[in-house]
N, C-alpha and C positions, 0 to 999 in steps of 0.2 A: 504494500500500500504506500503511506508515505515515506521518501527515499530524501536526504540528509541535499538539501540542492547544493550546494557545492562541489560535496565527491561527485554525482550527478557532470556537472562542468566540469572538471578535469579529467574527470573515464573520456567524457567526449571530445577532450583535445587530442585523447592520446588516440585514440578509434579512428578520429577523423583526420591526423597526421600520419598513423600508419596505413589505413586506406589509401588516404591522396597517392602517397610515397611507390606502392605498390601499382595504382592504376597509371600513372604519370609512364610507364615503363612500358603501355602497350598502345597500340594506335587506335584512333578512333574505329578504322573499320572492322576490327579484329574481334570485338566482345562478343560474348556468345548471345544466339539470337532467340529475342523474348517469344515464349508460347503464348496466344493467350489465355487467358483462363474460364474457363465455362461455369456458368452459373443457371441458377433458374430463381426467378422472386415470385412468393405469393402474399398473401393478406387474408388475412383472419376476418371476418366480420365484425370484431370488436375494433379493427384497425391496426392492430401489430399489425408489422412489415417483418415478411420471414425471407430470409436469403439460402436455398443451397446449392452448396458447391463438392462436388464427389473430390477425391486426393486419395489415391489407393497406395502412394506412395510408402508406408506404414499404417499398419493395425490403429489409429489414432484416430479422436476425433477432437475439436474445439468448436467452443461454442462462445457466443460471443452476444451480450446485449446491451446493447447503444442505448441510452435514456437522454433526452434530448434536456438536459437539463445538467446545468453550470452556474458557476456563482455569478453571471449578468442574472439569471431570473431571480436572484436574491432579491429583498430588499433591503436597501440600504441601512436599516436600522436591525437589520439582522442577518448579518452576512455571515459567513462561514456553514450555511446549515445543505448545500451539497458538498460539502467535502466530509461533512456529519454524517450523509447518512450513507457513503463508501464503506466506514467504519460500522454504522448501525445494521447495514445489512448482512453482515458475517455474527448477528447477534440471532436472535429465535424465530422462528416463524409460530405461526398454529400448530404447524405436525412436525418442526423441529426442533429439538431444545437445544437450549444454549450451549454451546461451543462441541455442537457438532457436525457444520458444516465442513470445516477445517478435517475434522477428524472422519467423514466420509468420504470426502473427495480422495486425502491423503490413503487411506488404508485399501481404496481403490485403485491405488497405483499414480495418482493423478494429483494435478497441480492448478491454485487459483489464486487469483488477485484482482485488482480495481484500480483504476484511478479516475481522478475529478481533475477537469481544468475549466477555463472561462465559461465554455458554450455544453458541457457533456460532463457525464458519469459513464464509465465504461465496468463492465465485471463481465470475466473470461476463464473461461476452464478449459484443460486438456486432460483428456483423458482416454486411456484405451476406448475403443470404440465400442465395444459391447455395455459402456454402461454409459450410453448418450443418453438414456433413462432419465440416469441419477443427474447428471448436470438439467436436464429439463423441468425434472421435478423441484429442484431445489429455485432453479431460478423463477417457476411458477409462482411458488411459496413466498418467494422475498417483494414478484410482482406488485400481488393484492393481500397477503397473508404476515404482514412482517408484523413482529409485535411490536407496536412502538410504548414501554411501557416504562416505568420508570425502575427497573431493575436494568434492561437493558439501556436506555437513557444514561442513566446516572453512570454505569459503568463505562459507558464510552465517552460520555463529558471528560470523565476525568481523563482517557490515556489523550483526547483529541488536547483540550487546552496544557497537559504533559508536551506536546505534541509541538504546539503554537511556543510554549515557552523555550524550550529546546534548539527551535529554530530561530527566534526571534534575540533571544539572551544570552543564548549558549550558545554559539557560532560563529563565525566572522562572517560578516557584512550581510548579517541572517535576514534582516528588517530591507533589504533592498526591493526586493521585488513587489513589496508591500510600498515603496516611498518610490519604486518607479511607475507601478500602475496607478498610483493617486494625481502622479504628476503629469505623467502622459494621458492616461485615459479621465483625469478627472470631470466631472460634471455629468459621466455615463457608468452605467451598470460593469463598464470594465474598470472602475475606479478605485479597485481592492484585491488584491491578492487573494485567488482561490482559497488558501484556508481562512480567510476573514479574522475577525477580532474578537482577542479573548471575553473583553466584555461582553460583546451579545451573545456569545456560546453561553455564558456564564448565567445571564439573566432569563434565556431559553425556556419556555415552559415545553411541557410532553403537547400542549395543543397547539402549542408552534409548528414543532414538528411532524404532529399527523397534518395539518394543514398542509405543509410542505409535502406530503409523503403524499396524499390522497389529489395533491394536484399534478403534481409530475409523474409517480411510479405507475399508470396504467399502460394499458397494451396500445393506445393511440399516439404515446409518447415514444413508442420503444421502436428500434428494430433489433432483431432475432437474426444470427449467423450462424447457422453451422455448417462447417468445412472437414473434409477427414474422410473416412473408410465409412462411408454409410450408404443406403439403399434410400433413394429419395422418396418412394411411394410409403417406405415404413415410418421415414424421419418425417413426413407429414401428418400420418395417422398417430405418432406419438405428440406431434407441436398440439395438433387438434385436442389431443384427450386430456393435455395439461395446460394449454393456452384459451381454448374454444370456450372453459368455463366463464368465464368473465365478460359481462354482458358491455356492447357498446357503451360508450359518454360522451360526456362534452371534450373539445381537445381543450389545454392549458389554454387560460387566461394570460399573456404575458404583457412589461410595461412596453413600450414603444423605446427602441432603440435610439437616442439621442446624445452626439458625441457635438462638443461645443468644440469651436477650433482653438487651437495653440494660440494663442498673443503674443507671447512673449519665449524667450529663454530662458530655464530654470538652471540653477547654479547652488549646490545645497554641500558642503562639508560638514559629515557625517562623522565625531568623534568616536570611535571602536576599539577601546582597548585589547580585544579579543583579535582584532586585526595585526599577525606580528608583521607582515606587509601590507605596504598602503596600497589602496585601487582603486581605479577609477571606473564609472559602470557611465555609458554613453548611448542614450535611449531617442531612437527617431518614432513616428509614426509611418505605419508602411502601406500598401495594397492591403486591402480584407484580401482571404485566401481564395483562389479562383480564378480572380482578377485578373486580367491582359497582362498589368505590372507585376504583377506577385512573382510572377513565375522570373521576369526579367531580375525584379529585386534577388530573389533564390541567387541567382545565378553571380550577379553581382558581390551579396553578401560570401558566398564562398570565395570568391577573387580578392575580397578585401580582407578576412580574416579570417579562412577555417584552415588550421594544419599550419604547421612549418612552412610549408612554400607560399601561405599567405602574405600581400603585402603588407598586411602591418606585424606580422610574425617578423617579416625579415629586417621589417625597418625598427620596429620595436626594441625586438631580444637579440639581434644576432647584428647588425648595423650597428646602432646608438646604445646597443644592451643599458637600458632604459630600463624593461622589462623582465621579469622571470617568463610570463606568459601573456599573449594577447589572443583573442578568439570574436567570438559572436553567439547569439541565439536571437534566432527567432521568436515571434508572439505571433502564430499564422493562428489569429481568429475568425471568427463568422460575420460579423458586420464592421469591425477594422482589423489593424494589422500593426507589428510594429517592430524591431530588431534590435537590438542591444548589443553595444562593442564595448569588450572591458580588455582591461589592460590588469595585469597585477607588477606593481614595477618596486624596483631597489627601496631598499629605505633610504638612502641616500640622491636619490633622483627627485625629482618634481613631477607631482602632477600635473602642474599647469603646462608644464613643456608636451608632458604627454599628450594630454588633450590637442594639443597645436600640431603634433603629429599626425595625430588621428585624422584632422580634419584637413592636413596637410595631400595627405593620399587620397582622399575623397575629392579633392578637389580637383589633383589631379586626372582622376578619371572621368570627372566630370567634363573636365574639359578636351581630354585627351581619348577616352575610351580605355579599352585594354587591350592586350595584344592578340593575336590572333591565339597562341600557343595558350595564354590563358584560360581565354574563352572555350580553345577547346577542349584543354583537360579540366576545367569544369563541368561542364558536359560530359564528358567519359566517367567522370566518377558523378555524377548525376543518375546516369540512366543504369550503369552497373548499380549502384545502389538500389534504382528503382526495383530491378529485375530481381537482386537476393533480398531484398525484401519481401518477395513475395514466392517465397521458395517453402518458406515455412507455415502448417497449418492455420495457426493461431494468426501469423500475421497477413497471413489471407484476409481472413476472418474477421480482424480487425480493420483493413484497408475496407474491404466492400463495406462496412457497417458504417464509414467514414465518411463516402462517395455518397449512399443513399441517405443519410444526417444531413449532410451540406449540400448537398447537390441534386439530390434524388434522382441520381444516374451513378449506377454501380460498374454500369460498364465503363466506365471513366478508368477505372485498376488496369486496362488495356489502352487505353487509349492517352492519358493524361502526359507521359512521357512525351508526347509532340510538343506540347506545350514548351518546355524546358529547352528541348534541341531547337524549337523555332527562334531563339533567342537572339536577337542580332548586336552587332556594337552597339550600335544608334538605337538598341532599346536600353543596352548599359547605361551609356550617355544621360539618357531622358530620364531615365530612373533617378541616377544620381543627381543629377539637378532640382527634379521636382522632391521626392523625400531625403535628400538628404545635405546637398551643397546650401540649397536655396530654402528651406525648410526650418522652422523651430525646432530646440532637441532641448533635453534632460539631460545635466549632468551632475553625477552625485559621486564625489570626493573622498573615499572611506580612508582615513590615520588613524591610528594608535592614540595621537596625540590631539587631530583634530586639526592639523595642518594642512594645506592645496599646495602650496609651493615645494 
């Protein structure tokens, strides 16, 4: 469930430095060529969206259920209560007691987890394929059946604000992605950090949360995946015998999506004792995902800082060794978008130099493009990426459940890669000008001491 985001950020420097390093060595026309993948959708009468997809590959199957609901449908005086009930839902249902989800899946050979971001709740299992039963049933049960009672409540209040505190006190530079979605997305439903704030967990009643639970967790909200060694006319008649109970409803009430634009520049040095290197975190807003731009930004963003042969890798850590590490991440949301470049540099360097670097390279490409050899080994490790991505059950499963959420086109999992190779300079260019040269951005300063310089 929830993973420490930092270690998070540096697994993906080293993943995405030794990927680049490895594909940079083979030519564009050489990758091996994508199958695509076969699927079939139907729809329940209460409105679930079922997706499947056959993989005889191994005895396996995964199952996979998208709930259309993220901490934008919070409300702001209560936020944090979908990344609550990620946790709440491995608690009882009607026909399961408490902390025997864990202990059925596991003793069945098989493996589960969840996660919550802006726009989605995701929960996934794999498990040998003769007991896609037991993943069905259980996820029935959490559907419409979950107890939201104050044994389970109160036990998951406590590990979630455990949880929040760990991350936000206990960490280096824990509170960031909370002080950059306030600053970037403020005035909208993206104005808070997925896990939200201790206080409204804290003040939380059980009617808060079935309100929560009784308006997102039905089958109108959901899509259903399953991928793996299964027989689709049976994997039907079991979705039916555990899904079909639940009578149609109304779809979610949600607020109207409203992002006020950037004014200004924000500029925040953030004292972190817990920081024994200072950093800097450098937040634009970008394309929503989908978008003509998104796919150019993708491509850009890896040209300016993912992996050692990044440009601000090379000018950062290994040029001006400024730097121990420089990268990126993404925010690819559903109604914006936004990208993040940090730098973690010497204790004896300057932030504010840093930053002047940063936007030193950005400029440059703004006004210059990249080069050809760039462009194309971003691309190469693009569409290889795309392709082993979808090599494995689960992230099958995961991908289509992705496409029909946002898009409600699953065959997008075959087709989306054009998107990416269609990428031209002159789209680099135009990218970098409009979000990022010519654009407002966030920047927040983390010291030890509470120093930018």
């Amino acid at each position: 469930m929830g993973k420490n985001f930092l270690v998070s950020i540096f697994k993906g420097i080293f993943l995405i430095t030794l990927f680049a390093g490895i594909m940079s060595l083979y030519p564009f026309e050489a990758r091996s060529k994508f199958n695509p993948i076969k699927f079939e959708i139907d729809s329940l009468e209460n409105g679930l969206k079922v997706i499947y997809c056959v993989d005889k590959t191994a005895p396996i199957v995964a199952t996979v259920v998208h709930y259309k609901v993220g901490s934008r449908d919070e409300d702001p005086s209560k936020t944090g209560y979908a990344h609550f009930f990620e946790h709440l839902m491995f608690e009882a249902t009607e026909n399961i007691p408490r902390a025997s989800i864990d202990k059925y899946v596991q003793e069945a050979g098989g493996t589960l987890n969840a996660h919550t971001s802006y726009d989605e709740t995701v929960y996934y299992f794999k498990l040998p394929s003769n007991y896609l039963n037991l993943a069905l049933w259980i996820e029935s049960q959490r559907m419409r059946k979950l107890k939201v009672d104050s044994v389970g409540v109160n036990t998951q209040k406590g590990v979630v604000i455990e949880e929040l505190r760990m991350r936000y006190e206990n960490q280096p530079y824990g509170n960031m992605l909370m002080k950059m979605s306030e600053r970037l997305f403020g005035g909208s439903s993206y104005g808070w950090a997925t896990i939200g704030y201790i206080e409204h967990l804290e003040k939380a009643t059980i009617d808060d949360f079935k309100g929560f639970y009784d308006t997102f967790y039905k089958p109108n909200n959901a899509i259903l995946v399953i991928v793996g060694d299964i027989d689709i006319p049976e994997a039907k008649k079991l979705v039916r015998a555990y899904f079909g109970i639940y009578p149609p409803s109304e779809p979610p009430k949600r607020n109207p999506f409203n992002l006020p634009p950037l004014k200004e520049n924000v500029e925040e040095v953030v004292k972190d004792p817990k920081a024994q290197l200072p950093a800097l975190f450098l937040g634009f807003r970008g394309p929503k995902i989908g978008e003509k731009d998104y796919y150019a930004m993708s491509i850009l963003s890896d040209i300016l800082a993912s992996g050692e042969s990044s440009r601000l890798y090379q000018r950062l850590v290994d040029k001006e060794q400024i730097a121990v590490a420089a990268s990126m991440f993404p925010l690819s949301l559903e109604y914006a978008g936004g990208v993040i470049f940090y730098a973690v540099v010497h204790p004896n360097k300057s932030l504010k130099k840093t930053k002047e670097i940063i936007f030193d390279e950005i400029s440059k490409i703004a006004k210059n493009g990249v080069t050809e050899e760039e462009l194309t080994k971003a691309k190469n490790i693009t569409e290889t990426q795309f392709i082993s991505d979808k090599k494995n059950v689960l992230d099958k499963a995961e991908t289509l459940a992705k496409y029909q959420a946002y898009f409600g086109d699953p065959k997008l999992i075959n087709t989306e890669l054009d998107q990416y190779l269609a990428v031209t300079n002159e789209d680099i260019k135009r990218v970098a000008q409009k979000f990022l040269s010519d654009a407002y951005h966030v920047v927040l300063f983390y010291h030890p001491n509470g120093y930018s310089d």
